[in-house]
C-alpha positions as CSV (number, residue, x, y, z in Angstrom):
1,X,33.2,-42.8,-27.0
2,X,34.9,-40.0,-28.6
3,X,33.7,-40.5,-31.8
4,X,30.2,-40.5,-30.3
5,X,31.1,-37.0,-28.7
6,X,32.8,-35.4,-32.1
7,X,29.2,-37.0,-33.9
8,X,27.1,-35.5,-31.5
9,X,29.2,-32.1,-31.4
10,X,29.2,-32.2,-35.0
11,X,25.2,-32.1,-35.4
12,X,24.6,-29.2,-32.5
13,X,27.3,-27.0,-34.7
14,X,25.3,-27.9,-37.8
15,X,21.8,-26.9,-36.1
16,X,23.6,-23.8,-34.6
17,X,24.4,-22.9,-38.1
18,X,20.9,-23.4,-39.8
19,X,19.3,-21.9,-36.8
20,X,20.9,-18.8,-37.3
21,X,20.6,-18.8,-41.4
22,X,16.9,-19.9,-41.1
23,X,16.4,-16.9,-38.3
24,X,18.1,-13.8,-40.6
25,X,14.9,-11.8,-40.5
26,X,15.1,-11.7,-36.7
27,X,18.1,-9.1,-36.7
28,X,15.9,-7.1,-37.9
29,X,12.7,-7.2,-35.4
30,X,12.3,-4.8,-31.9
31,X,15.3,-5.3,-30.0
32,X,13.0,-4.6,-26.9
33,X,10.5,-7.8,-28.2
34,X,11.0,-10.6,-26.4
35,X,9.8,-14.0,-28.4
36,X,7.7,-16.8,-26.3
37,X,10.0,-19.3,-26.6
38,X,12.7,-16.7,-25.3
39,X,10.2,-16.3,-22.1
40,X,9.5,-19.9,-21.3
41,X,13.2,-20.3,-21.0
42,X,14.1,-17.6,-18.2
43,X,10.6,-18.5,-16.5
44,X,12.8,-21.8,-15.6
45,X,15.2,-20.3,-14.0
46,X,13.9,-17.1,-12.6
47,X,9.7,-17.6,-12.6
48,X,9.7,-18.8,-8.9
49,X,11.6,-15.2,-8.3
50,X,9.0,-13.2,-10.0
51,X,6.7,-14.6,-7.5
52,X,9.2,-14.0,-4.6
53,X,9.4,-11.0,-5.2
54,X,5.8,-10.9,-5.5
55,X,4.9,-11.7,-2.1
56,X,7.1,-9.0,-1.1
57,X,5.2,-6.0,-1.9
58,X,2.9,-6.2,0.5
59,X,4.1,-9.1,2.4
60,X,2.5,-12.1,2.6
61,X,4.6,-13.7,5.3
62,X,2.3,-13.6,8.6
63,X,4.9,-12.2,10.8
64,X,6.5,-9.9,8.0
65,X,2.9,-8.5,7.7
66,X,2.1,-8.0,10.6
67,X,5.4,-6.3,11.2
68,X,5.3,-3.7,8.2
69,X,1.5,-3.4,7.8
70,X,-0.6,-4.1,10.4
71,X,1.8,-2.8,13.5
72,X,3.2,0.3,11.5
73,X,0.8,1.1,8.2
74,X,-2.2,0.5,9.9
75,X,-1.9,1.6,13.4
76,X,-0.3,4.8,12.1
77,X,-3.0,5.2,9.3
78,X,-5.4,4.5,12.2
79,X,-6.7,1.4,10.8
80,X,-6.3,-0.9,13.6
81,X,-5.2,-1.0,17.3
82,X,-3.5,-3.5,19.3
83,X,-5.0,-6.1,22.1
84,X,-2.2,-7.5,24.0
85,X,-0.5,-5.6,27.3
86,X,2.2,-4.4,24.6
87,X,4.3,-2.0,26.6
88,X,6.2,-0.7,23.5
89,X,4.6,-0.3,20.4
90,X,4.6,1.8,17.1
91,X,1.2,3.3,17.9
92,X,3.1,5.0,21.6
93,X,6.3,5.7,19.4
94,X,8.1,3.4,21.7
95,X,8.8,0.4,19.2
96,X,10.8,-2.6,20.2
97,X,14.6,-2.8,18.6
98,X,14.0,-6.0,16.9
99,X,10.2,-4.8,15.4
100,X,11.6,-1.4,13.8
101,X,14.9,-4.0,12.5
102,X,12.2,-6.5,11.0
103,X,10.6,-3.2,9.2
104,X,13.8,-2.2,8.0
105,X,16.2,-4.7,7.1
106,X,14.1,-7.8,6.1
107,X,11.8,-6.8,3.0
108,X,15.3,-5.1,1.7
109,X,16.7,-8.3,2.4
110,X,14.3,-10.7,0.9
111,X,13.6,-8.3,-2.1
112,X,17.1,-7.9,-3.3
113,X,17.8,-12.1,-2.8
114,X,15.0,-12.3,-5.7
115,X,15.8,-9.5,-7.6
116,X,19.5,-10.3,-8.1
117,X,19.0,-13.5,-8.8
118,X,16.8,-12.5,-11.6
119,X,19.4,-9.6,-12.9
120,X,21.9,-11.9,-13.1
121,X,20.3,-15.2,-14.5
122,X,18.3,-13.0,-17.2
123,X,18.7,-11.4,-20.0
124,X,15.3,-11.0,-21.0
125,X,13.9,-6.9,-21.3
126,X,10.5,-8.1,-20.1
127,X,11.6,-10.6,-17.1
128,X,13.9,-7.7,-16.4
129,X,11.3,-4.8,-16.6
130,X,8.4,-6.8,-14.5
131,X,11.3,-7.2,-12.1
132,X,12.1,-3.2,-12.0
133,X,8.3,-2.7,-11.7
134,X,8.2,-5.1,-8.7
135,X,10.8,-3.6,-6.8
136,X,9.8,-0.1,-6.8
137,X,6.8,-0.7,-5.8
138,X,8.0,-2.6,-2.3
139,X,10.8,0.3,-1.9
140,X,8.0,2.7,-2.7
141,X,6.6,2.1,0.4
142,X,9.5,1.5,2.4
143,X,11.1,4.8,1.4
144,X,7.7,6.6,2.6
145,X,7.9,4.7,6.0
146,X,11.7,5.7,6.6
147,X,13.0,8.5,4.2
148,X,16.4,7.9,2.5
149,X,16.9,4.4,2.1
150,X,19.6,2.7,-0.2
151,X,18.3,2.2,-3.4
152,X,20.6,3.2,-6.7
153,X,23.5,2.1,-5.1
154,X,22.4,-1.5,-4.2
155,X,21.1,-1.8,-7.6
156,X,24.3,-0.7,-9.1
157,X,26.5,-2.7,-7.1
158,X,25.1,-5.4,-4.9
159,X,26.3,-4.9,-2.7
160,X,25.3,-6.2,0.8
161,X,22.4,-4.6,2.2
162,X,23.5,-3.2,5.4
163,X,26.6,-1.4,4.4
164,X,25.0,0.4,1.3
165,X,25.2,3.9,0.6
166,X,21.8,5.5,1.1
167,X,19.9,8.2,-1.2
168,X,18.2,11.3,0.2
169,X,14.1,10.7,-0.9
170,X,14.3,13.0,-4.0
171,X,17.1,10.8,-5.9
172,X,14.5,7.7,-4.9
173,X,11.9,8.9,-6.5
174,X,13.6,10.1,-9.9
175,X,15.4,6.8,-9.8
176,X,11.9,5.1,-9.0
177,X,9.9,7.5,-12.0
178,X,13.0,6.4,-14.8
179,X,12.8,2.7,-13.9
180,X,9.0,2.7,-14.5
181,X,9.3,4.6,-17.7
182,X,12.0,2.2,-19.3
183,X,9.5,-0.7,-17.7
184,X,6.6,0.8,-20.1
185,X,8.8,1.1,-23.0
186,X,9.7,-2.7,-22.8
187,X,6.1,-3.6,-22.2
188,X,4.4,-1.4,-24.7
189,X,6.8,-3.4,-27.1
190,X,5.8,-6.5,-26.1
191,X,2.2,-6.2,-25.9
192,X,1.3,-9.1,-28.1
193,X,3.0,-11.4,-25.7
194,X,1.2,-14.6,-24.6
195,X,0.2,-14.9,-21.3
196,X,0.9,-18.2,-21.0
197,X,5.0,-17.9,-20.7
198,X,4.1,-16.1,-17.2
199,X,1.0,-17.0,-16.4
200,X,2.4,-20.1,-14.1
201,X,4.7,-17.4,-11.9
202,X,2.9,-14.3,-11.9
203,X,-0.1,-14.4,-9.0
204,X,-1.2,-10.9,-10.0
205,X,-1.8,-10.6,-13.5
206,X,-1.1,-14.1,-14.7
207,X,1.3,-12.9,-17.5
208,X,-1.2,-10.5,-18.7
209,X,1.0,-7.3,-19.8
210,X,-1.6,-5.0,-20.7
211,X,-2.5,-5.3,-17.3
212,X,0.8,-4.5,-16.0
213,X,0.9,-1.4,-18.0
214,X,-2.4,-0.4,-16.4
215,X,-0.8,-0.9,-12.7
216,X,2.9,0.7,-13.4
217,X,1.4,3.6,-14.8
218,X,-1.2,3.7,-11.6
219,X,2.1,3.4,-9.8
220,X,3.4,6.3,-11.2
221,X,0.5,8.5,-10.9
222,X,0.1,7.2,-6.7
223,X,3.9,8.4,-7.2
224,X,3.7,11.4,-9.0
225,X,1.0,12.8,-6.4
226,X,2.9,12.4,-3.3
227,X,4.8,14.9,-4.4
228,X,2.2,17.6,-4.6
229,X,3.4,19.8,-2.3
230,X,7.4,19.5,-2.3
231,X,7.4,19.8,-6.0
232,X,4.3,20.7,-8.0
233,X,5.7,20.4,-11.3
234,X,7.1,17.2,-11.5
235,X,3.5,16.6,-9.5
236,X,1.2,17.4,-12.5
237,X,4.0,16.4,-15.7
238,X,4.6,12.7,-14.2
239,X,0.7,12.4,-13.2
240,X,-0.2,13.7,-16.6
241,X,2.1,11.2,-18.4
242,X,0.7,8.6,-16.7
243,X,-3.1,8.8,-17.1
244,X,-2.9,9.8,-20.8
245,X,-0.6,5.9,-20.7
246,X,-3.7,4.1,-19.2
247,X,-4.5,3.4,-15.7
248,X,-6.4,1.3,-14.1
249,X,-10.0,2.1,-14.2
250,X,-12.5,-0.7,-13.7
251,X,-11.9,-3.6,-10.6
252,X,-11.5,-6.3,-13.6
253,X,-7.6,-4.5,-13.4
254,X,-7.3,-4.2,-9.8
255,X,-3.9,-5.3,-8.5
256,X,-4.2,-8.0,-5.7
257,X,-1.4,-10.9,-5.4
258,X,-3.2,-14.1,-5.5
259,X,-1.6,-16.7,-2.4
260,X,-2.6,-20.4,-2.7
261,X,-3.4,-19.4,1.2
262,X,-3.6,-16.5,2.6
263,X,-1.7,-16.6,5.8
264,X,-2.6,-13.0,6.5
265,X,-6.2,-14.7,8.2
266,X,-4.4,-16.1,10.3
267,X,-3.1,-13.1,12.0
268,X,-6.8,-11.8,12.5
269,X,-9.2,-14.4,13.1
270,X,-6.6,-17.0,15.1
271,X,-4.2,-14.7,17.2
272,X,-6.5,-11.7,17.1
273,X,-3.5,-9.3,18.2
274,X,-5.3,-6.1,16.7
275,X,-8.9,-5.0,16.1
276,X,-10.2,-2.3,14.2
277,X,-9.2,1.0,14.8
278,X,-12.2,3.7,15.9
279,X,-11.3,6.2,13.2
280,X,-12.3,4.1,10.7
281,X,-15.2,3.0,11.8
282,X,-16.7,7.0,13.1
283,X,-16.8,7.8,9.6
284,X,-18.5,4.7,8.2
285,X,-20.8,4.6,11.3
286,X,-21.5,8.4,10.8
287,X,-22.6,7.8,6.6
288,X,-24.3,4.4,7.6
289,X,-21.8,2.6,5.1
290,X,-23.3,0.2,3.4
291,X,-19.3,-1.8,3.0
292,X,-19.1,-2.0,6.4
293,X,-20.8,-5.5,6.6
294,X,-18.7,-6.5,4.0
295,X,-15.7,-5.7,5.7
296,X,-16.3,-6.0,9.3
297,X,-17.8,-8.0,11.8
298,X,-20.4,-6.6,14.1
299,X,-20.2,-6.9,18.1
300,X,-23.8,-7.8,20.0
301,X,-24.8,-4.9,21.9
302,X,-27.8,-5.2,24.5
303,X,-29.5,-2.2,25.4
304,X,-32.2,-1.5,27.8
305,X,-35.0,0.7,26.2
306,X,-38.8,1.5,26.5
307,X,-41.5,-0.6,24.9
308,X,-42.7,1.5,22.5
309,X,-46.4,-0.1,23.3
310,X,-45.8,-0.2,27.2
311,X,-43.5,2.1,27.9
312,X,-42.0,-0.8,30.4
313,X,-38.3,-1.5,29.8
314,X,-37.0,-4.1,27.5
315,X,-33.9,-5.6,26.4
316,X,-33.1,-5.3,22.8
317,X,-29.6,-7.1,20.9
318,X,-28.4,-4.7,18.0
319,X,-25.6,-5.5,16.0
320,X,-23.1,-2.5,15.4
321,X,-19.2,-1.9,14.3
322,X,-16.8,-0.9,17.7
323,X,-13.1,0.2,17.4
324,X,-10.1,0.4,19.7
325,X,-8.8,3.9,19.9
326,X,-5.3,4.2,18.4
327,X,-3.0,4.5,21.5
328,X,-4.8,3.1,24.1
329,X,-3.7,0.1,25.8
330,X,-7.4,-2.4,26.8
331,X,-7.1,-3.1,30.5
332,X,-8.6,-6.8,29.6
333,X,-7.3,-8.0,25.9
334,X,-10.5,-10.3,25.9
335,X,-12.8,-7.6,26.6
336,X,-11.0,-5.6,23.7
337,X,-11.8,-8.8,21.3
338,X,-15.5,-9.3,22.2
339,X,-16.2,-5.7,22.1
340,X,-14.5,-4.4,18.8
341,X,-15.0,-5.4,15.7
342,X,-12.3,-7.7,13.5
343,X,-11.8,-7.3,9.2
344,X,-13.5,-10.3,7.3
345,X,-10.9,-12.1,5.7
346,X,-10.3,-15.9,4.8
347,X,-7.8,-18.5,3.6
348,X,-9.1,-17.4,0.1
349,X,-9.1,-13.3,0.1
350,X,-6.2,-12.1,-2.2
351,X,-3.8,-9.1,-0.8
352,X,-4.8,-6.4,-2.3
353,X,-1.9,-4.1,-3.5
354,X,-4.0,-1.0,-6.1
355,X,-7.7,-0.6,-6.4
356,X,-9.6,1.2,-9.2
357,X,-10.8,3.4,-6.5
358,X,-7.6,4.5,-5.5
359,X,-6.5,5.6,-8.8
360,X,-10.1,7.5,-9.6
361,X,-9.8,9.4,-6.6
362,X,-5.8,10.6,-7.6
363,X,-7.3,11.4,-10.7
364,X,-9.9,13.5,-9.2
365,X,-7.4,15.3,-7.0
366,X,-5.5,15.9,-10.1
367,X,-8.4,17.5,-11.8
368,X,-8.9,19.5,-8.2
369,X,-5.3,20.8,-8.8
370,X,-4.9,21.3,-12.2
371,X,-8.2,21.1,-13.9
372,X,-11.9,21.5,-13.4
373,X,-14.0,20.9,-10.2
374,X,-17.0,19.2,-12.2
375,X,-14.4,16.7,-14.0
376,X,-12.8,16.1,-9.7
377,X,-16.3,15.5,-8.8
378,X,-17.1,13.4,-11.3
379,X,-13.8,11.2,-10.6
380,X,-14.8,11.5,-7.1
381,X,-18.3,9.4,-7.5
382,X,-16.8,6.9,-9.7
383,X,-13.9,6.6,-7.3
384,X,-16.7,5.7,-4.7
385,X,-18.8,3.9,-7.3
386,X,-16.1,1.8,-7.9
387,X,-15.6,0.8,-3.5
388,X,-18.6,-0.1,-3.4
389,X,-18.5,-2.1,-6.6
390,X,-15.4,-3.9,-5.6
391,X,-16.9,-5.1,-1.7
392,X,-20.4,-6.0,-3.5
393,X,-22.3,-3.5,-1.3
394,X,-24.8,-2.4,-3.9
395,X,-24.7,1.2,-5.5
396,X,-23.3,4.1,-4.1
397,X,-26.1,6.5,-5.6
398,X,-28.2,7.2,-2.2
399,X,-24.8,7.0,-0.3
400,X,-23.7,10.1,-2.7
401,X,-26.9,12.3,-2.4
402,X,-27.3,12.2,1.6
403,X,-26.1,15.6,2.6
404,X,-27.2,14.9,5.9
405,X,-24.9,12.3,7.1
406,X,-21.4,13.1,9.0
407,X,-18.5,11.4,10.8
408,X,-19.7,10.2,14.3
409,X,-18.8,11.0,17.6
410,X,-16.3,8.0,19.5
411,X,-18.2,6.3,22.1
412,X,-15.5,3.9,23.7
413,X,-17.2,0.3,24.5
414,X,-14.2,-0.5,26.4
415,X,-15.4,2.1,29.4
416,X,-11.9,3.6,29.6
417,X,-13.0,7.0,29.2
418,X,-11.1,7.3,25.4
419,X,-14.3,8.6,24.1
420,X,-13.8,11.6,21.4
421,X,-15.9,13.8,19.5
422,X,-16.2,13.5,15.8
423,X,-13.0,15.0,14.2
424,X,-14.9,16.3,10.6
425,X,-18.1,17.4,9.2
426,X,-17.8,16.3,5.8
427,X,-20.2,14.8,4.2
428,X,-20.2,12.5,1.1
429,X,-21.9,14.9,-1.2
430,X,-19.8,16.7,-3.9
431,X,-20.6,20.2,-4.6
432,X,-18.9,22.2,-6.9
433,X,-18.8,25.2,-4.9
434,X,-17.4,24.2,-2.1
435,X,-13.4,25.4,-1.8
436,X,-10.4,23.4,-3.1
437,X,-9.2,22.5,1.0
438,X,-12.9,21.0,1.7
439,X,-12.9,18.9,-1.7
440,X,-9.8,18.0,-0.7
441,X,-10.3,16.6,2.4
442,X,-14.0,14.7,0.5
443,X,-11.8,13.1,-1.7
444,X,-9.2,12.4,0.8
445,X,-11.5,10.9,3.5
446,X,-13.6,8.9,0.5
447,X,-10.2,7.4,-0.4
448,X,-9.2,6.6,3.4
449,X,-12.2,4.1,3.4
450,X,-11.4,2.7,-0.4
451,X,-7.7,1.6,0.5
452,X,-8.8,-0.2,3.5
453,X,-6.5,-2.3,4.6
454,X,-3.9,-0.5,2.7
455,X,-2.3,1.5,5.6
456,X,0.9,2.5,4.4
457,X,-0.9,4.3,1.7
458,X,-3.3,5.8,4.0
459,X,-1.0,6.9,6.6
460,X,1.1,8.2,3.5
461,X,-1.6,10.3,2.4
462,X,-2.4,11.7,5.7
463,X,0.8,12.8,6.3
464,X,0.9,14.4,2.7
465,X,-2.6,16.1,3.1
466,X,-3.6,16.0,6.9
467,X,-6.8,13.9,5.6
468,X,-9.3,12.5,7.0
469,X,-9.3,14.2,10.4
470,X,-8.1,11.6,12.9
471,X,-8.4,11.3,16.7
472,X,-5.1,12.2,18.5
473,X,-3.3,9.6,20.5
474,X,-4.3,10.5,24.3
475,X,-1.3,12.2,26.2
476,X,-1.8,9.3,29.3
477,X,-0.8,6.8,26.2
478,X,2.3,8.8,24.2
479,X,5.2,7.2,25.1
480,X,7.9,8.8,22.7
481,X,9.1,11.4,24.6
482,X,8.3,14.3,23.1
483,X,9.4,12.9,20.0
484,X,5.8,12.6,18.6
485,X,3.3,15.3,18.7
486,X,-0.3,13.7,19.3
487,X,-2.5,15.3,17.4
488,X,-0.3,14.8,14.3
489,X,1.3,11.6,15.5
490,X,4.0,10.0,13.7
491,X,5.8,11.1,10.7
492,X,8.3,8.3,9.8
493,X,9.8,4.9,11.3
494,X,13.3,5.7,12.7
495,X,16.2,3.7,11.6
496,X,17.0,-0.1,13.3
497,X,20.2,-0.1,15.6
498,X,21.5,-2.9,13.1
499,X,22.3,0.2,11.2
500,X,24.2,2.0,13.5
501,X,26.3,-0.8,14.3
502,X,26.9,-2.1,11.0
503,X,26.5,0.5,8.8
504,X,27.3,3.4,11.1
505,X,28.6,5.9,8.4
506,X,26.1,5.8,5.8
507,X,23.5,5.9,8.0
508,X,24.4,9.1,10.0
509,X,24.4,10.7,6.6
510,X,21.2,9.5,5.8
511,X,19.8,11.6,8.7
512,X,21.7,14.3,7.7
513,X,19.6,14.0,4.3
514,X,16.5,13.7,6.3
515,X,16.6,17.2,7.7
516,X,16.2,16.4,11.2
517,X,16.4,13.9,14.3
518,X,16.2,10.1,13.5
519,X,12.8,9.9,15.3
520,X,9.4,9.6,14.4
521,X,8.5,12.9,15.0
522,X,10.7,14.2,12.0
523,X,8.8,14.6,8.6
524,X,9.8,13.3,5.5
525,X,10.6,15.2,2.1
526,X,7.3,15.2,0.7
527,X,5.7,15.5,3.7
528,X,5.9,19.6,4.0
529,X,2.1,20.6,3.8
530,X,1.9,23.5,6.7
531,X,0.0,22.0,9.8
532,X,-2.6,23.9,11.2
């Protein structure tokens, strides 16, 4: 037996040796080039936490979802409103402990389990980039829901989650804006890469790392423009750098994470906890959208009117879009789910994470800022172009030229007496006239309706611009204590009480970073747009 072992020892020294003497030319390739073979080898041991880490972004765990997006991205962006007789909810800014904890604490805790086992199981730049790439863009969003969150500190460490050092939201960002930069660098050096050594782990892109340049420099530029008001400079530099990079510019390069099922359906079309929200739906009832019967379903309506022949009454059936006003608890959760209208979503849809759309129209408010209001305009249509491309409703050309067409008036079908007058006048149309604040707010409400059902982002960029005009929560349903003004509503998700009791002393200085009370009502570092 030992001789066997010294034989067998003996040859894997021998092939060590001539591996290395037939490889000499390697010293001297890219250091950031990663080979295939190199590739396939980590995928075995760290693929299944690419994809982890994956369905972490926007989560793709029903409960975690609903949780994160639909209860706090979407009711705040006014995307959606709740059915049941929920007493306490995000929308009132009186959140259950446990709902604000499952915000919180689990997509930092399910994030960092994949991402340190990747960091320490891989040594390869592009595993090791796609994984920095990943995980700013899930703390992106988390940072914009809360403010200072930890971030360098867990990353530098490991240490355990809830008793991490936090950073205020500056330090996150430059962290967040280095990380994608040295991701780039790795990537632009391994463009040639096959697809195939990812393609079996990555549900986005499919290994394809042209196409994740597109999307981590669209991440920077969705980045670089939140901070358009708090600092203007690093605004325009870090926007700049990133479109000259490539973005993504046509829906062949969207960014949507693929499931094998998507339990998200689930949420919607069997427990029906949430319906659309009436903002929404005013502004695309107002311009007649032609996406709305791609993304929503319609509610029977019978109405009693004269026969045009007759003049004797008759009942007619027309089909239309209905919302829930954002706030309002229904008196009859039934009544709420046959009168209001639900997103179309199946088994099949993928989760979408960055559109085309969305990047056209940060692109156009880039040329508003610091360009030309032709080349904004003309980013605008394709931004609009490129909706109504990606839900297959046709061309957006008639859509674009109808100066007559404005946000509609709230008619509640739930008889509660919610009913609101429209919030806006703006109209589709560009003009080139017009003033910088009203082709803001174009752009702005455009891009509300493209990032459907993206409400994080959308509730992000309302807070940063006070776009599109939304209905405030009625006073009879704001339940925050003062905490909340209405006709703003809320600024930020407060901090879980896990943190208080486990990580008491970081956390406290956390809120002294954030400049104010930990309450909703308190605005975060970007958010600093005067409010009017």
């Amino acid at each position: 037996m030992k001789k066997t072992i010294l034989y067998f020892l003996t040859l894997l020294a021998a092939g060590m040796l001539a591996g290395c003497l037939d490889n000499f030319d390697e010293y001297n390739r890219n250091p950031n080039e990663t080979t295939d073979d190199q590739l396939n080898n980590d995928n075995y041991l760290v693929g299944s936490k690419i994809t982890g880490m994956q369905n972490n972004v926007v989560p793709t765990e029903e409960h975690l979802y609903q949780f994160s997006e639909i209860l706090v991205g979407d009711a705040h962006a006014h995307y959606d409103g709740s059915t049941p007789e929920w007493t306490n909810r995000f929308e009132t800014g009186n959140p259950p402990t446990n709902w604000v904890k499952a915000v919180f604490v689990d997509p930092i805790t399910n994030l960092y389990t994949y991402y340190r086992g990747i960091v320490s199981r891989s040594d390869n730049e592009v595993i090791l980039a796609l994984a920095d790439v990943l995980r700013v863009a899930s703390m992106h969003r988390l940072t914009d829901q809360f403010g200072p969150i930890p971030y360098t500190k867990i990353a530098e460490n490991g240490g355990e989650e809830l008793t991490t050092a936090y950073d205020d939201q500056q330090t996150v960002y430059t962290a967040m804006f280095g990380e994608l930069d040295a991701a780039l660098a790795v990537f632009e050096a391994n463009t040639g890469l096959s697809s195939e050594a990812l393609a079996d782990y990555d549900m986005v892109y499919y290994g394809d790392i042209s196409k994740w340049m597109k999307f981590t420099n669209s991440l920077k530029l969705r980045m670089a423009m939140r901070l358009s008001y708090i600092a203007p400079d690093v605004a325009r530099s870090k926007a700049a750098e990133a479109i000259a990079a490539g973005v993504i510019t046509a829906n062949a390069d969207n960014a949507e994470f693929h499931p094998v099922l998507n339990r998200l359906a689930m949420i919607w079309n069997e427990w029906q906890d949430h319906v659309i929200g009436a903002d929404i739906l005013c502004y695309m009832n107002g311009y007649e959208d032609p996406r709305r019967e791609k993304m929503f379903t319609t509610v029977d309506v019978t109405e009693t009117i004269p026969d045009p022949d007759t003049g004797q009454p008759v009942e007619i059936t027309r089909q239309v879009y209905q919302g829930i006003r954002i706030g309002v608890m229904p008196a009859s959760a039934q009544a709420a789910k046959t009168q209001c209208s639900f997103p179309l979503i199946t088994e099949q849809s993928p989760v979408k994470w960055m559109n085309a759309a969305e990047v056209a129209f940060l692109m156009s408010e880039y040329q508003l800022r610091w360009g030309t209001m032709s080349e904004a305009g003309a980013l605008y249509k394709k931004g609009v172009a490129l909706s109504f491309e990606e839900w297959g409703a046709g061309k957006a050309d008639a859509y674009l030229a109808d100066a007559t067409l404005k946000p509609a008036a709230y008619v509640d079908p739930l008889n509660g007496g919610h009913g609101f007058a429209a919030q806006s006048t703006i109209t589709p149309v560009w003009n080139d006239e017009d003033t910088q604040e009203t082709a803001l707010e174009r752009i702005i409400t455009q891009k509300y309706i493209a990032l459907f059902p993206l409400g994080n982002e959308a509730w992000a960029e309302y807070r940063r611009t006070s776009y599109p005009r939304l209905m405030p929560i009625p006073d009879d349903c704001d339940k925050s204590g003062g905490t909340i003004t209405p006709k703003y509503g809320a600024r930020r998700v407060p901090y879980p009480a896990e943190e208080y009791a486990e990580n008491r002393a970081n956390v406290e200085a956390a809120v002294q970073m954030l400049g104010g009370a930990d309450n909703a009502g308190t605005r975060l570092w970007w958010d600093c747009k005067p409010l009017n």
